[in-house]
C-alpha positions as YAML, in Angstrom:
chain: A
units: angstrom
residues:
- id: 1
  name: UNK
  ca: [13.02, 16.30, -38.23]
- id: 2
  name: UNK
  ca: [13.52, 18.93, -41.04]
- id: 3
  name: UNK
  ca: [17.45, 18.34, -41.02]
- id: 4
  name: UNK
  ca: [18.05, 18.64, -37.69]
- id: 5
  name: UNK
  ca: [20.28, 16.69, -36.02]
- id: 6
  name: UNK
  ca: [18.91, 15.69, -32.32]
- id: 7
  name: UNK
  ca: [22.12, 16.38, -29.66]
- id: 8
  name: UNK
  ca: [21.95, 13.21, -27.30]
- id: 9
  name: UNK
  ca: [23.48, 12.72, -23.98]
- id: 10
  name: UNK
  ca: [23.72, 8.90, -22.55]
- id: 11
  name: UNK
  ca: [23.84, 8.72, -18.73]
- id: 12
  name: UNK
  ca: [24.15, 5.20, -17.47]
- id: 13
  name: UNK
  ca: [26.97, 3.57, -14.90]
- id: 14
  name: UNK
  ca: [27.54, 0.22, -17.53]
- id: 15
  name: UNK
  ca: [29.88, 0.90, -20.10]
- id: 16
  name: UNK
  ca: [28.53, -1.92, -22.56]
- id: 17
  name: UNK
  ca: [25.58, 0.06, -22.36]
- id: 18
  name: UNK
  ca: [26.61, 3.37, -23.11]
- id: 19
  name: UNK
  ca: [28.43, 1.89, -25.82]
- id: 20
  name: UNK
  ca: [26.05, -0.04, -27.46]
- id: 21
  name: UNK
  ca: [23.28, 2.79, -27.13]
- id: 22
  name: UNK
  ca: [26.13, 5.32, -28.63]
- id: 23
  name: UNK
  ca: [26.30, 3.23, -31.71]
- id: 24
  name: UNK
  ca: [22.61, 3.10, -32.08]
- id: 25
  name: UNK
  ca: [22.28, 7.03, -32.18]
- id: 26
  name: UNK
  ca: [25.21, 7.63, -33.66]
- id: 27
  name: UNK
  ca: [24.19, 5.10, -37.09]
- id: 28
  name: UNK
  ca: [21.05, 7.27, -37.21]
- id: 29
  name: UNK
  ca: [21.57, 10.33, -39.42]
- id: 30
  name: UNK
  ca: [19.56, 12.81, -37.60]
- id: 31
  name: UNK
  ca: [20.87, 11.37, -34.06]
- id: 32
  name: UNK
  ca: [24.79, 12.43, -32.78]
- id: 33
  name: UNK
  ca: [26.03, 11.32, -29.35]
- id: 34
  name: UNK
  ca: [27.93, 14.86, -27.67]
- id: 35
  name: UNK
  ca: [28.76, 13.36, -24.47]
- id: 36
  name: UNK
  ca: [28.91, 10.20, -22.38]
- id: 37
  name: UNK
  ca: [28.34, 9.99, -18.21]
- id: 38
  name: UNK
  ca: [28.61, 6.95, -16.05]
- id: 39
  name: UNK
  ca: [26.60, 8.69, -12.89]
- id: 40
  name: UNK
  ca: [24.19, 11.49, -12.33]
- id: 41
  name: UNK
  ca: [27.00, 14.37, -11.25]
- id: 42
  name: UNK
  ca: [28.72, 14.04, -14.26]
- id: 43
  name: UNK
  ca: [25.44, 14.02, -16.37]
- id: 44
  name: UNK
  ca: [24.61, 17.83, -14.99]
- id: 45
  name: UNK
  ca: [28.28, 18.93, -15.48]
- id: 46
  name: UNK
  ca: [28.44, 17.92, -19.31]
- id: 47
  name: UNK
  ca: [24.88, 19.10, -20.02]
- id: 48
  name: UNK
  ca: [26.51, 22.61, -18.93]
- id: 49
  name: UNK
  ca: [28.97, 21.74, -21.68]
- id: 50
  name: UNK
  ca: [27.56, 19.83, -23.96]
- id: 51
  name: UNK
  ca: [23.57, 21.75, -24.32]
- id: 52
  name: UNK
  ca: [21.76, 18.25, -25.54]
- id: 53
  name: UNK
  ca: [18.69, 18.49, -26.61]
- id: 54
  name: UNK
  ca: [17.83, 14.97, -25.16]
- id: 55
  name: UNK
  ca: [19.40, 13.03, -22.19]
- id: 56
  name: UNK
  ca: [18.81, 9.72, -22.10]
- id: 57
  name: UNK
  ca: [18.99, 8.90, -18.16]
- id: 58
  name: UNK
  ca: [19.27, 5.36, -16.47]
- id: 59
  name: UNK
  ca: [17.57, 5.78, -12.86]
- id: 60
  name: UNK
  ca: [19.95, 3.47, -10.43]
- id: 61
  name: UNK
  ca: [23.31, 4.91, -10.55]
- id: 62
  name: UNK
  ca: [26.26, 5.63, -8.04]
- id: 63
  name: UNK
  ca: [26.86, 9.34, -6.62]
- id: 64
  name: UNK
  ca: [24.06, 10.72, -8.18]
- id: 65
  name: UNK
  ca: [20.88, 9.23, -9.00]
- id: 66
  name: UNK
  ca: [18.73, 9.48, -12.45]
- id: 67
  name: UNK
  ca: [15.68, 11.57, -10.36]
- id: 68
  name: UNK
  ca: [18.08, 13.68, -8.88]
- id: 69
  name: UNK
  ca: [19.87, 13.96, -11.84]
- id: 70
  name: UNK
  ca: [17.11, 14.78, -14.03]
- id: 71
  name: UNK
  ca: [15.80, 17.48, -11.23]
- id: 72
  name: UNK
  ca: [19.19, 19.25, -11.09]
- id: 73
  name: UNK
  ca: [19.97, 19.55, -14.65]
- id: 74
  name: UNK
  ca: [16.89, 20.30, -15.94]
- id: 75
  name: UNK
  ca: [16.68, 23.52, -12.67]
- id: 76
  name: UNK
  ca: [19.83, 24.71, -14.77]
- id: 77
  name: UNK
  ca: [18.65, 23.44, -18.27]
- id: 78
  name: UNK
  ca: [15.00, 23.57, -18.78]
- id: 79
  name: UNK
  ca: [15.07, 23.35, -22.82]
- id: 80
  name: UNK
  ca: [16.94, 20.36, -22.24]
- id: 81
  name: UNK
  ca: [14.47, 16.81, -22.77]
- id: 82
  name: UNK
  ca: [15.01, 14.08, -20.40]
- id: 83
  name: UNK
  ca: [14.24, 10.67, -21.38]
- id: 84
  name: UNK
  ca: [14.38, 8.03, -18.72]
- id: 85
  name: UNK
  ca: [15.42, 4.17, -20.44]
- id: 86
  name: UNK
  ca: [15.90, 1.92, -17.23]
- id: 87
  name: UNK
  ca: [15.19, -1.53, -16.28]
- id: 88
  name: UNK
  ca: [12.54, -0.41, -13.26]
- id: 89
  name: UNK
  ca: [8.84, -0.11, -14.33]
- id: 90
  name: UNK
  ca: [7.09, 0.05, -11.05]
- id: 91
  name: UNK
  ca: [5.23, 2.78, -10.72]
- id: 92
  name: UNK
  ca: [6.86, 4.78, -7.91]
- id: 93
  name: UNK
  ca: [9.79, 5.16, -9.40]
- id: 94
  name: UNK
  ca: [7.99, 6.19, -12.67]
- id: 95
  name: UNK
  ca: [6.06, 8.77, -10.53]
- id: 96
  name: UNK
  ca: [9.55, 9.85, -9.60]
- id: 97
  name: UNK
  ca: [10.67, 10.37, -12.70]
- id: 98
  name: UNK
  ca: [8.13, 12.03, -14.02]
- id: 99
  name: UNK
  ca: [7.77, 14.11, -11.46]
- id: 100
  name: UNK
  ca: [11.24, 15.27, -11.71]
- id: 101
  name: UNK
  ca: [10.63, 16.66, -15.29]
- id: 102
  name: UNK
  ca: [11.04, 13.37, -17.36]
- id: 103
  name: UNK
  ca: [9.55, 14.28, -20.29]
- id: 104
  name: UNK
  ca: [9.44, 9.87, -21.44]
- id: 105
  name: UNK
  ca: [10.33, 6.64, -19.71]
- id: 106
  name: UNK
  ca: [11.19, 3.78, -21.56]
- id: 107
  name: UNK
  ca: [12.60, 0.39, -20.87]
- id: 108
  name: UNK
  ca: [15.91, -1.08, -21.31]
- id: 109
  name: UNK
  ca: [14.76, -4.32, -23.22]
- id: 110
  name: UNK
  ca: [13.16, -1.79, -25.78]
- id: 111
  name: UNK
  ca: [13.67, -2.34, -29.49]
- id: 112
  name: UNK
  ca: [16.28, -0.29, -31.16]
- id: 113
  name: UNK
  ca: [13.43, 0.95, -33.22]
- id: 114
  name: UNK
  ca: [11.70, 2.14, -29.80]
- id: 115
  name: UNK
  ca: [14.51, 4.04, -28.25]
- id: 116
  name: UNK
  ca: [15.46, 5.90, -31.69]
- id: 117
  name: UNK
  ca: [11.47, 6.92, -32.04]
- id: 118
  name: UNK
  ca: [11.49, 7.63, -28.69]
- id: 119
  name: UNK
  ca: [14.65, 10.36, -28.81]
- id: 120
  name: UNK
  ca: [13.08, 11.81, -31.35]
- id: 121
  name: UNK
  ca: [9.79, 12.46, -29.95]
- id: 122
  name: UNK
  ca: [11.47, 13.83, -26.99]
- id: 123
  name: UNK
  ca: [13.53, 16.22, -29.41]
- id: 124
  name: UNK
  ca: [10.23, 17.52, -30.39]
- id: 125
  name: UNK
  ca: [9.05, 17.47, -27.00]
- id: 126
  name: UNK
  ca: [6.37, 14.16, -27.30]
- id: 127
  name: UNK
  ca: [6.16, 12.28, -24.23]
- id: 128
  name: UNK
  ca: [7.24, 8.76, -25.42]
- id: 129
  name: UNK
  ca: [5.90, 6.33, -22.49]
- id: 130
  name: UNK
  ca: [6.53, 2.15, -23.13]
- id: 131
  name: UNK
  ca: [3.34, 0.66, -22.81]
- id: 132
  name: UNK
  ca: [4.36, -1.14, -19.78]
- id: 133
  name: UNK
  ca: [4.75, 1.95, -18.34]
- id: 134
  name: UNK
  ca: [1.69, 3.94, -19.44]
- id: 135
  name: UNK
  ca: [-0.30, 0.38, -17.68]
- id: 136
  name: UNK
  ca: [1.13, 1.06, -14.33]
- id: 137
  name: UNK
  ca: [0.17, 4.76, -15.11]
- id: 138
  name: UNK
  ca: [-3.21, 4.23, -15.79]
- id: 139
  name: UNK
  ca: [-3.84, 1.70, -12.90]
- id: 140
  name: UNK
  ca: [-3.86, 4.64, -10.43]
- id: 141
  name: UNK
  ca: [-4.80, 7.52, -12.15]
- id: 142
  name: UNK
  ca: [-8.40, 5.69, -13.33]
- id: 143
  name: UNK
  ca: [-10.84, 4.44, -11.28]
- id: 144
  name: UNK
  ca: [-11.85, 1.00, -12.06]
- id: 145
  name: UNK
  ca: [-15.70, 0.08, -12.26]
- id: 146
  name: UNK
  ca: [-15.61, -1.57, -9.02]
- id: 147
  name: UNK
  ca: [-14.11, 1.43, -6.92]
- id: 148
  name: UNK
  ca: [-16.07, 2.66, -3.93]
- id: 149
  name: UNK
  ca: [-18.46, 5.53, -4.85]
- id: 150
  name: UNK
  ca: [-16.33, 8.41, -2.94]
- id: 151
  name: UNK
  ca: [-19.83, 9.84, -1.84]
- id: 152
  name: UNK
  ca: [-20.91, 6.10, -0.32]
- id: 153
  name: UNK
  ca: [-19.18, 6.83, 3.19]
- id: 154
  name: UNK
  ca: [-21.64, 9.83, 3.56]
- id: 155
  name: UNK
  ca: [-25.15, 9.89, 5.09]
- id: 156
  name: UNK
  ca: [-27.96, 12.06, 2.70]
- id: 157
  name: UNK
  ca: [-27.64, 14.78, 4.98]
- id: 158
  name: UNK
  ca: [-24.11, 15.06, 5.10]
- id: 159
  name: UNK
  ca: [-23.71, 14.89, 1.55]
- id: 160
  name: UNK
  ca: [-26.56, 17.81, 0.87]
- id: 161
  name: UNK
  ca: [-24.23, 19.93, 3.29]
- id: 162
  name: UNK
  ca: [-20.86, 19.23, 1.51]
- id: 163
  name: UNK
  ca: [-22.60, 19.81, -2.31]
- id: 164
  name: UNK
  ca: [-23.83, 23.30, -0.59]
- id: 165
  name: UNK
  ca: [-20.23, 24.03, 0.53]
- id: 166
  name: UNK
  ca: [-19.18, 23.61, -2.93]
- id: 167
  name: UNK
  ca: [-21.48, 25.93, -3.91]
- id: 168
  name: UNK
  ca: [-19.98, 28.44, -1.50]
- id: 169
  name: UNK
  ca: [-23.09, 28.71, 0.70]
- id: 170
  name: UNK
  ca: [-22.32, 29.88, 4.27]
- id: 171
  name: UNK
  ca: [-23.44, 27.83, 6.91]
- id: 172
  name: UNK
  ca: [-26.31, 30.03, 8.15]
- id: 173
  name: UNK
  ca: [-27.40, 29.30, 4.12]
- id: 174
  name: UNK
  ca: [-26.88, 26.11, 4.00]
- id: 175
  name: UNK
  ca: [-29.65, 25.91, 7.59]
- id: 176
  name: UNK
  ca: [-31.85, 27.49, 5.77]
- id: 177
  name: UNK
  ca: [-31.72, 25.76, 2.12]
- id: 178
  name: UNK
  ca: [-32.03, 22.39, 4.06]
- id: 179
  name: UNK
  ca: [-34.48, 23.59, 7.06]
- id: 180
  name: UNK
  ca: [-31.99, 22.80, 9.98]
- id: 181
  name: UNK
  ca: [-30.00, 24.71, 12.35]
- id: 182
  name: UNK
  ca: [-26.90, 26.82, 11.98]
- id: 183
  name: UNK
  ca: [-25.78, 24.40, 14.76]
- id: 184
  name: UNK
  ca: [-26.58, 20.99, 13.02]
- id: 185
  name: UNK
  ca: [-24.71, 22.07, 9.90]
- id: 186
  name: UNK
  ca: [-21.49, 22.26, 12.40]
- id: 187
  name: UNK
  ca: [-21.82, 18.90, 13.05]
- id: 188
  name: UNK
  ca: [-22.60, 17.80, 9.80]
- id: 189
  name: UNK
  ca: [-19.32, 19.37, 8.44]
- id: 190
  name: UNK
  ca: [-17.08, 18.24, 11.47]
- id: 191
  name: UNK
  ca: [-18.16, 14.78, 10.21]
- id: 192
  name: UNK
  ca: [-17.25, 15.26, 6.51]
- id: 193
  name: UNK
  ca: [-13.95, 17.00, 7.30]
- id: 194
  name: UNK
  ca: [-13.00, 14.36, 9.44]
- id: 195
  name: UNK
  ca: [-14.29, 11.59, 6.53]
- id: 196
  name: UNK
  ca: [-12.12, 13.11, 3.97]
- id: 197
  name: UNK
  ca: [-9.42, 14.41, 5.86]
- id: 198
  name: UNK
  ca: [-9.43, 18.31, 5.49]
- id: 199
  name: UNK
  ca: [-9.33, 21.32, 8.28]
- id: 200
  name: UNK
  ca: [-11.89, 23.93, 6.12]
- id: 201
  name: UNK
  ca: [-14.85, 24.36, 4.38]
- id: 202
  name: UNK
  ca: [-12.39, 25.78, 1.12]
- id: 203
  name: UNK
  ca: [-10.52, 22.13, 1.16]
- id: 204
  name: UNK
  ca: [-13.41, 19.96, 1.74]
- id: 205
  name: UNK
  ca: [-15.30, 22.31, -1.58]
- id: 206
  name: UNK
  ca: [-12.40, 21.06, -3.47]
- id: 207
  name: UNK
  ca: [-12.53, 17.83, -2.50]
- id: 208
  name: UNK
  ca: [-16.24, 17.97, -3.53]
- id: 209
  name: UNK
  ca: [-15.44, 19.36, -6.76]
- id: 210
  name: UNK
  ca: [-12.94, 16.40, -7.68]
- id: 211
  name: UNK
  ca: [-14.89, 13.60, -6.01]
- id: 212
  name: UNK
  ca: [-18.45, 13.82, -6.67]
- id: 213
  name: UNK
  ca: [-20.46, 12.70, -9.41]
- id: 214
  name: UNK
  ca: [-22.80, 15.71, -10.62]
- id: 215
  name: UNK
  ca: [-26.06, 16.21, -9.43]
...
């Protein structure tokens, strides 16, 4: 940390806690505790006086919750690193989080060890994730093998029509690359728009884009 001491603020509605995690941070010589809050107002009115460079943010609190929390503070604060250490790993609320600007999200039955290398990385702006955590993650944001082919729910022809569109051939184009009429490729692309859900050619091109394997 090239002598820098990391500025922490704790944010959690236990006491025993906030206490224990205090004297964690505060053993550490490159760690110093500059403010404690027991609920997510009074977390965004002693970052204003305290500038930490890390909050560490509990999610389930009274008044003000850790999302909200982390959302306001970090509109008024945005050099300021939240890290989330709560007891909920499912993966809504860590899409909630995260979302808000949650930089990390660790667990509350994380080692010492874990939470101090965890501030730190958030000091220097790592994204510290418990494995747990980066699990539920992953199960959504990878396909497994056995996924549906996105292209399966089209017919040949329909499929031809919505690579073209990605191409950004018009229909009249599109007729003549594939020998049909202007009229047919309507229908073809009222079917895929309703398939996938989009009103225009422009959102059903970047659906294409993400969804598609390559030719």
């Amino acid at each position: 940390m090239n002598d820098r001491v990391v500025r922490v603020l704790l944010v959690d509605d236990h006491d025993l806690v906030r206490a224990g995690l205090a004297a964690l941070l505060d053993a550490a010589p490159d760690v110093t505790v500059v403010g404690e809050a027991a609920d997510g107002e009074q977390a965004v009115d002693l970052v204003r006086s305290t500038a930490p460079d890390v909050v560490l943010m509990d999610l389930s609190m009274p008044v003000m919750d850790g999302v909200a929390a982390t959302r306001a503070l970090l509109a008024e604060r945005p050099q300021t690193q939240v890290l989330v250490l709560t007891s909920f790993s499912d993966r809504d609320r860590v899409r909630e989080a995260l979302g808000a600007g949650a930089i990390g999200y660790l667990l509350k039955d994380s080692t010492p060890a874990e939470v101090l290398a965890g501030v730190r990385a958030a000091a220097n702006q790592g994204s510290p994730l418990d494995p747990r955590v980066a699990r539920e993650l992953l199960t959504t944001t990878i396909a497994p093998a056995d996924r549906p082919d996105p292209a399966a729910g089209f017919s040949p022809r329909e499929l031809e029509v919505l690579r073209l569109v990605a191409k950004g051939l018009a229909n009249k184009q599109i007729g003549r690359t594939l020998g049909i009429s202007e009229r047919t490729v309507k229908v073809h692309l009222g079917n895929v728009f309703r398939r996938i859900d989009v009103q225009d050619r422009t959102s059903a091109a970047l659906w294409a884009r993400d969804h598609l394997p390559p030719e």
